[in-house]
C-alpha positions as CSV (number, residue, x, y, z in Angstrom):
1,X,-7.3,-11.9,-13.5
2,X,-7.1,-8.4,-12.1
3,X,-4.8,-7.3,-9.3
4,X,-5.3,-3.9,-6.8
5,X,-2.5,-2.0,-5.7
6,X,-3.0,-0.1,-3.0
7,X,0.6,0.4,-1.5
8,X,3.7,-0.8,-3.3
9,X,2.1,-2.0,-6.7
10,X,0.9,1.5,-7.1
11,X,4.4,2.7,-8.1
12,X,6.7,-0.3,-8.3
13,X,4.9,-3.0,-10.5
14,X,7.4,-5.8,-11.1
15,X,5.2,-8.1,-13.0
16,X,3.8,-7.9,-16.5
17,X,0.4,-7.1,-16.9
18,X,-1.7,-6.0,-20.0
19,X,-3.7,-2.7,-18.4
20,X,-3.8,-0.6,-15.5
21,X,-7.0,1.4,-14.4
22,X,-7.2,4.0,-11.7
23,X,-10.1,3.3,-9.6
24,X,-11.1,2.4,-5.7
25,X,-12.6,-0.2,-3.4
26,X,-15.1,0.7,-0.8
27,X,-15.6,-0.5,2.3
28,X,-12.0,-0.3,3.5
29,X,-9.2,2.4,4.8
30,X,-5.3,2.2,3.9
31,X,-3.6,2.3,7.1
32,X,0.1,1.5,7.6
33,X,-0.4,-0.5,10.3
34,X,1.8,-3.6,8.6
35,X,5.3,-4.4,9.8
36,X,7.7,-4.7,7.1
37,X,10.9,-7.2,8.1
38,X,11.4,-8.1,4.6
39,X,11.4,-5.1,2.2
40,X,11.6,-1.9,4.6
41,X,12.7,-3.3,7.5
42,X,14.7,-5.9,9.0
43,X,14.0,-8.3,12.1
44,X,15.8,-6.0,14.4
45,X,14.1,-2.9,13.4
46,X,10.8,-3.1,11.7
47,X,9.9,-0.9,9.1
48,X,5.7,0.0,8.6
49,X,3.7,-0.5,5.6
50,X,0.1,-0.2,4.0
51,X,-2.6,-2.6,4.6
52,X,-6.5,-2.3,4.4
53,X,-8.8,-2.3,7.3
54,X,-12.2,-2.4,7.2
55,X,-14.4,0.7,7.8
56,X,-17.4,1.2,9.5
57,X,-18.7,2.8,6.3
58,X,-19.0,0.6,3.5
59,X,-19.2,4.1,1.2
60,X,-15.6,4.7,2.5
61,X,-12.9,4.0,-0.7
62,X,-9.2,3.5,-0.9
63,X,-7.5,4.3,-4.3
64,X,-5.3,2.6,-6.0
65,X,-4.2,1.2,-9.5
66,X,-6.1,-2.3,-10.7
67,X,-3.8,-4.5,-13.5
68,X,-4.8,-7.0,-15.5
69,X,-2.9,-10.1,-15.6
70,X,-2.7,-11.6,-19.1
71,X,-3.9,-15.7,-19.0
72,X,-0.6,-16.6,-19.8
73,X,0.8,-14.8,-17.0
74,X,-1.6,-15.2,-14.1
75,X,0.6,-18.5,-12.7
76,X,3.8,-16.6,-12.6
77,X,2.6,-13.3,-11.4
78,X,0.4,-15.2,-8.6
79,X,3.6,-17.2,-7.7
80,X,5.7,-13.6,-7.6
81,X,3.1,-11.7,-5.8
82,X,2.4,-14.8,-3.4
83,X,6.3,-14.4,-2.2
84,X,6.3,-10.6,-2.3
85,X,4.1,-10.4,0.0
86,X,4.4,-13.1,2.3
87,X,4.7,-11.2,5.0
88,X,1.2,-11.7,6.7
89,X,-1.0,-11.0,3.7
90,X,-3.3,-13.2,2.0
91,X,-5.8,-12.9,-1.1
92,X,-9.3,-11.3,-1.0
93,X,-11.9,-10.8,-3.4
94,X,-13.4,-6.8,-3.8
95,X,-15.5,-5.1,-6.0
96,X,-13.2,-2.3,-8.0
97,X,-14.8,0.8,-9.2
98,X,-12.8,2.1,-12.5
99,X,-12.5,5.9,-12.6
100,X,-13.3,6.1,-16.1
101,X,-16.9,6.0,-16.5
102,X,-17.4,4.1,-19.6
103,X,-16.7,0.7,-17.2
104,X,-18.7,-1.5,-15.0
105,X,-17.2,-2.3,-11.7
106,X,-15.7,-5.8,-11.6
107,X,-14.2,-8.2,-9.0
108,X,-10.8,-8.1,-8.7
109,X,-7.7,-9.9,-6.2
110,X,-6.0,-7.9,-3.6
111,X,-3.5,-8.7,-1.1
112,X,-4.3,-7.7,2.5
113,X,-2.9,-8.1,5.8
114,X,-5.0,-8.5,8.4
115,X,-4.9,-8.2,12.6
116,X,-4.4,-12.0,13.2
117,X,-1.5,-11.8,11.0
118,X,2.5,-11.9,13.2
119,X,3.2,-8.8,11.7
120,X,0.5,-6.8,12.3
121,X,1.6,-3.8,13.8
122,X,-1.9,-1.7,14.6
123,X,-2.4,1.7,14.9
124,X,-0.6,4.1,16.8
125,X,-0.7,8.0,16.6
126,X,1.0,9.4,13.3
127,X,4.1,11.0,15.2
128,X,4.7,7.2,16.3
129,X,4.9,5.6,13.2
130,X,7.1,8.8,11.6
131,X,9.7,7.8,13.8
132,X,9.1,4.5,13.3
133,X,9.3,4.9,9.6
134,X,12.5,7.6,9.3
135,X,14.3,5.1,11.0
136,X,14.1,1.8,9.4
137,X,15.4,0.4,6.0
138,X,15.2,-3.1,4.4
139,X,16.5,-5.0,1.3
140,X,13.7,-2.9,-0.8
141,X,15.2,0.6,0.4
142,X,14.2,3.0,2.7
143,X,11.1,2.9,5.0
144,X,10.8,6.9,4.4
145,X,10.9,6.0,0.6
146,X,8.2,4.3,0.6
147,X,5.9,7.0,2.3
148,X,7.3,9.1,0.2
149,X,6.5,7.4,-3.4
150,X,3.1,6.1,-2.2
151,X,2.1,10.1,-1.1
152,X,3.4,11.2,-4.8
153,X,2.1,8.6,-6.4
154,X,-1.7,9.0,-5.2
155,X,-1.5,12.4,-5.5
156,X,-0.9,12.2,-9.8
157,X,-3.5,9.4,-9.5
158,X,-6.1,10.6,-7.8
159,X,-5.3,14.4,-7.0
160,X,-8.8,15.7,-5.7
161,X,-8.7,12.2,-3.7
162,X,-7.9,12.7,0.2
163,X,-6.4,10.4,1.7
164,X,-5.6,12.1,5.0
165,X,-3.6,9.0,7.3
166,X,-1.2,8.9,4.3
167,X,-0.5,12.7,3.9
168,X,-0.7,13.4,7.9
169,X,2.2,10.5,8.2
170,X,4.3,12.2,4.8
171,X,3.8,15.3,6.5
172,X,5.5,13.7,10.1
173,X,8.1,12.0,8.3
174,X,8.9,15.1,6.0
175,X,9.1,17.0,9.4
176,X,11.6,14.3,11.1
177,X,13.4,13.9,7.9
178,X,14.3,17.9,7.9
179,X,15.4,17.7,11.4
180,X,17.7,14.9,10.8
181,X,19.5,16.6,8.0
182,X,19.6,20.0,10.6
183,X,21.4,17.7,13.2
184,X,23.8,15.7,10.4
């Protein structure tokens, strides 16, 4: 069994797994258009996450980290992965295209939340979701954190990889974030 991480799992992998390839889907666009009320937000206050929507353009390609579950580990890491993302995502089958050339592309699980989902949040423009994002915090930290590790994160991935609905909404947040600490 292979997992993609597209969000979260790209920096914070709490499971064990045997390898880890850098490589892409198609067909899709990362989007952080997810409501968080259990890891970086609350109930009250909602914090905003990554989920994949699907593009017009089945050439389009999100990024991200694929790990392979040992056989003696895919029941525990399905049961973990099933309860850490409970909130509105559910298992998909995509083709993942390794980065290193000397592989075939193969079939792998990701988790995905889609629009009929209670915590769907949709898309709004970038300076929305900043505030949003600088605002909210949740039993996994910060809301702002996460933006902030994902952004990092894909850029020592995938550096010549754009990925411009992730850096525009850094970018926001970094701006919001200064202007916070000017009025503290």
């Amino acid at each position: 069994m292979w997992v993609f991480g597209y969000g979260s799992l790209v920096w914070k992998v709490d499971f064990n797994y045997e390898c880890k390839l850098v490589g892409y889907i198609k067909g899709y666009h990362r989007r952080f258009y997810q409501h968080s009320i259990d890891h970086r937000g609350v109930p009250e206050n909602p914090g905003r996450v990554v989920t994949l929507i699907p593009s017009e353009d089945v050439n389009d390609t999100v990024w991200g980290v694929a790990y392979k579950i040992r056989d003696e580990d895919i029941e525990q890491v399905t049961t973990h992965l099933d309860y850490r993302e409970k909130n509105g995502y559910s298992k998909k089958l995509v083709t993942f295209h390794p980065a290193i050339s000397n592989w075939q592309p193969f079939v792998i699980t990701l988790y995905v939340a889609t629009k009929e989902n209670v915590s769907y949040a949709g898309p709004a423009p970038i300076e929305e979701i900043a505030k949003q994002v600088i605002s909210c915090s949740g039993p996994s930290g910060t809301n702002k954190e996460y933006v902030y590790n994902l952004a990092k994160a894909m850029r020592q991935l995938a550096p010549d990889v754009k990925d411009d609905h992730l850096f525009q909404l850094e970018t926001a947040v970094r701006e919001l974030d200064k202007d916070r600490g000017k009025n503290s």
